[in-house]
C-alpha positions as a Markdown table, in Angstrom:
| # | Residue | x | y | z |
|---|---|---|---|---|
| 1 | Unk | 83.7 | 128.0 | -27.1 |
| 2 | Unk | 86.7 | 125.5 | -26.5 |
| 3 | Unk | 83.9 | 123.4 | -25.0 |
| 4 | Unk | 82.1 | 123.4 | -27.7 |
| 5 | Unk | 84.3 | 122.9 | -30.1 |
| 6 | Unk | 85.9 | 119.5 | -28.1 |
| 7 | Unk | 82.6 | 118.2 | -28.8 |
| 8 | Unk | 82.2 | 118.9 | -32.4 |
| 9 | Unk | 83.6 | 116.7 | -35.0 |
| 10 | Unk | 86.9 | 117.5 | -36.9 |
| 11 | Unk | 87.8 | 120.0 | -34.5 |
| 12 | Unk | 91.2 | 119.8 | -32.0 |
| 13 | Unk | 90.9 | 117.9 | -28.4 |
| 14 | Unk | 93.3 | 120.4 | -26.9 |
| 15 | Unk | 92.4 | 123.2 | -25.7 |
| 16 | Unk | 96.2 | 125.0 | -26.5 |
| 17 | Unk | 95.3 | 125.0 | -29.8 |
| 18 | Unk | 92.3 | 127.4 | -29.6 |
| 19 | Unk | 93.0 | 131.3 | -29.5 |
| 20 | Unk | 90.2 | 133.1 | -27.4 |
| 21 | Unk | 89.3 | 136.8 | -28.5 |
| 22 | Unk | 86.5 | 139.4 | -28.0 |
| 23 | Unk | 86.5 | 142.2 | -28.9 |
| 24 | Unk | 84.1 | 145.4 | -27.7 |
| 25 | Unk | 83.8 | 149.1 | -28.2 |
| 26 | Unk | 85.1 | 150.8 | -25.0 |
| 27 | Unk | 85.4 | 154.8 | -24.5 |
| 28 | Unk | 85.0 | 155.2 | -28.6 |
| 29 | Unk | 87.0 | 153.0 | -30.2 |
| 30 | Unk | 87.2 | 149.1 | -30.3 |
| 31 | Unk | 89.3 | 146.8 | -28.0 |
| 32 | Unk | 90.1 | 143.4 | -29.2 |
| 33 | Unk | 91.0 | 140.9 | -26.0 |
| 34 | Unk | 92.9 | 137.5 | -27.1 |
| 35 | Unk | 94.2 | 135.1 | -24.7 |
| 36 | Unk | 95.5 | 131.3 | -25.9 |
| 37 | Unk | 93.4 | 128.5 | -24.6 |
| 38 | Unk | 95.1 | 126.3 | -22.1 |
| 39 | Unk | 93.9 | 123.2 | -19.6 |
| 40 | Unk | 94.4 | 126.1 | -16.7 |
| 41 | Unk | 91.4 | 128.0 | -18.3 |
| 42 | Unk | 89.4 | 125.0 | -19.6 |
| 43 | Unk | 88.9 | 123.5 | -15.7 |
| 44 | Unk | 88.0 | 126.9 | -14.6 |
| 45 | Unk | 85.2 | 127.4 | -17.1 |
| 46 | Unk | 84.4 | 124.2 | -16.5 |
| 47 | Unk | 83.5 | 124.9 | -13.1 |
| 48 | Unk | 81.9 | 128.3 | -13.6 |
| 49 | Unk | 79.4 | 126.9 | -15.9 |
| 50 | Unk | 79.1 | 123.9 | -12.8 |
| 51 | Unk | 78.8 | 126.7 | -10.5 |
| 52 | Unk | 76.3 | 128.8 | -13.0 |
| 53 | Unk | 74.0 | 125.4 | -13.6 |
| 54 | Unk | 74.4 | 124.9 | -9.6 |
| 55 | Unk | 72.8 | 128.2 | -9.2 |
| 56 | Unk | 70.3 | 127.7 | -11.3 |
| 57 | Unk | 68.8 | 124.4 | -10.2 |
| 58 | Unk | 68.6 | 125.8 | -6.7 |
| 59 | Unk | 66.6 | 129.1 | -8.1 |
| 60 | Unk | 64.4 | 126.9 | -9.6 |
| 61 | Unk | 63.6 | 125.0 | -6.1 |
| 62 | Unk | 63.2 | 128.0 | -4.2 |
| 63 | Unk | 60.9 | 129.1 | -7.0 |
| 64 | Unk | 58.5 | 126.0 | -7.1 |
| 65 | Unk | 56.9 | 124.6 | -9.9 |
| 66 | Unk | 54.4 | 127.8 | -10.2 |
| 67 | Unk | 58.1 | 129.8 | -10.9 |
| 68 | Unk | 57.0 | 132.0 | -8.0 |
| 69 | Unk | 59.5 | 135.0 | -8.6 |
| 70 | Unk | 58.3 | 136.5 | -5.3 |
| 71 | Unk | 59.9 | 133.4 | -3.5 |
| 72 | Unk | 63.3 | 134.7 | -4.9 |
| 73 | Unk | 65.4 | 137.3 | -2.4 |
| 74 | Unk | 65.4 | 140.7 | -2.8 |
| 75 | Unk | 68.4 | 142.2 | -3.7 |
| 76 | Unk | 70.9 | 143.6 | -1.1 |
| 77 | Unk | 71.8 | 146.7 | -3.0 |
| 78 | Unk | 69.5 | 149.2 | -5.0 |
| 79 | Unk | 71.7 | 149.1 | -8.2 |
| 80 | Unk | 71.1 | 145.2 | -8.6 |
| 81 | Unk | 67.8 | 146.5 | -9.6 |
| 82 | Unk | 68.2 | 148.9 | -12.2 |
| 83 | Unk | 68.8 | 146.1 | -15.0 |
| 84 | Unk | 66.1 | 143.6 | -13.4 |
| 85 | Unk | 63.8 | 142.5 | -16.0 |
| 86 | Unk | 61.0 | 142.4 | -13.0 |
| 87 | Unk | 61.7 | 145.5 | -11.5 |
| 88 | Unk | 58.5 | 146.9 | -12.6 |
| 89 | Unk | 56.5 | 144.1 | -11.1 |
| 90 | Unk | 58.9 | 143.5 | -8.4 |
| 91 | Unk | 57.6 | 144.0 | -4.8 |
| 92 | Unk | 60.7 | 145.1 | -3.5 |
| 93 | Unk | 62.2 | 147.7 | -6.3 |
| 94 | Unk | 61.6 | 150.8 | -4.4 |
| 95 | Unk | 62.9 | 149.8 | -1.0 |
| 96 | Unk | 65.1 | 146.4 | -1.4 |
| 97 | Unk | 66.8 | 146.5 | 1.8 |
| 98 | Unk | 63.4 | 146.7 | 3.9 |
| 99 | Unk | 61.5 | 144.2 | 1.7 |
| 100 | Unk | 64.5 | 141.4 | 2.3 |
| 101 | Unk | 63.9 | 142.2 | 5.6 |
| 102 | Unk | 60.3 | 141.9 | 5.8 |
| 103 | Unk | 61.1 | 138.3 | 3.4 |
| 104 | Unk | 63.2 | 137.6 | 5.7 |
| 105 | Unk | 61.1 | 137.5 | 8.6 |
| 106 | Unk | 58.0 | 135.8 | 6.8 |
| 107 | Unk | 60.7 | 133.1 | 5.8 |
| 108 | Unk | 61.8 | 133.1 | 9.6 |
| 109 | Unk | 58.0 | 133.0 | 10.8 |
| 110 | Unk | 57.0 | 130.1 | 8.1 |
| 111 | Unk | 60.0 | 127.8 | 9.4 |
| 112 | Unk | 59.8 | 128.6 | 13.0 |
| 113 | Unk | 55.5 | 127.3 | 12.1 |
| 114 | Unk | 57.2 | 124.2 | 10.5 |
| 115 | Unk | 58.8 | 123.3 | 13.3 |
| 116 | Unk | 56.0 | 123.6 | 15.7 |
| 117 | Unk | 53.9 | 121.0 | 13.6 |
């Protein structure tokens, strides 16, 4: 939000002067989280949405311009899957661990046929 709000008219520069809070329901009863804003906490959002944007741009290569979700790997771990939104279509939702293995060795297979042309 102190990003936001930098970049919007009439609102402070600094990001000491912003008081972040959320506030959730937790075991019954709500929990409000505050924390003051500070430059420490700015930079490292900063670079978490670099990071998250990062991420994303390389998903989208391995994806291809079709958006190929099958060219995406599996997960490692079975509880990755259990708030997928393509688990239902996903090839490797009932065994994860054997189908990045089998991706795995097509990717393996496909590069080592690169290489050979």
């Amino acid at each position: 939000m102190i990003l936001w709000a930098q970049e919007s008219e009439g609102l402070p520069n600094s990001p000491r002067k912003y008081k972040i809070s959320r506030l959730g329901w937790n075991d019954g009863h709500w929990v409000l989280w505050s924390q003051h804003g500070s430059v420490k906490a700015y930079n490292e959002v900063k670079k978490l949405i670099a990071n998250d944007v990062a991420s994303m741009r390389q998903v989208s290569r391995t994806m291809g311009p079709a958006r190929d979700v099958d060219k995406l790997a599996y997960a490692q771990q079975m509880w990755r899957c259990r708030k997928c939104p393509y688990r239902w279509t996903c090839q490797g939702a009932s065994n994860p661990i054997r189908a990045r293995l089998e991706q795995e060795a097509v990717e393996v297979e496909n590069s080592r046929s690169q290489l050979a042309e």
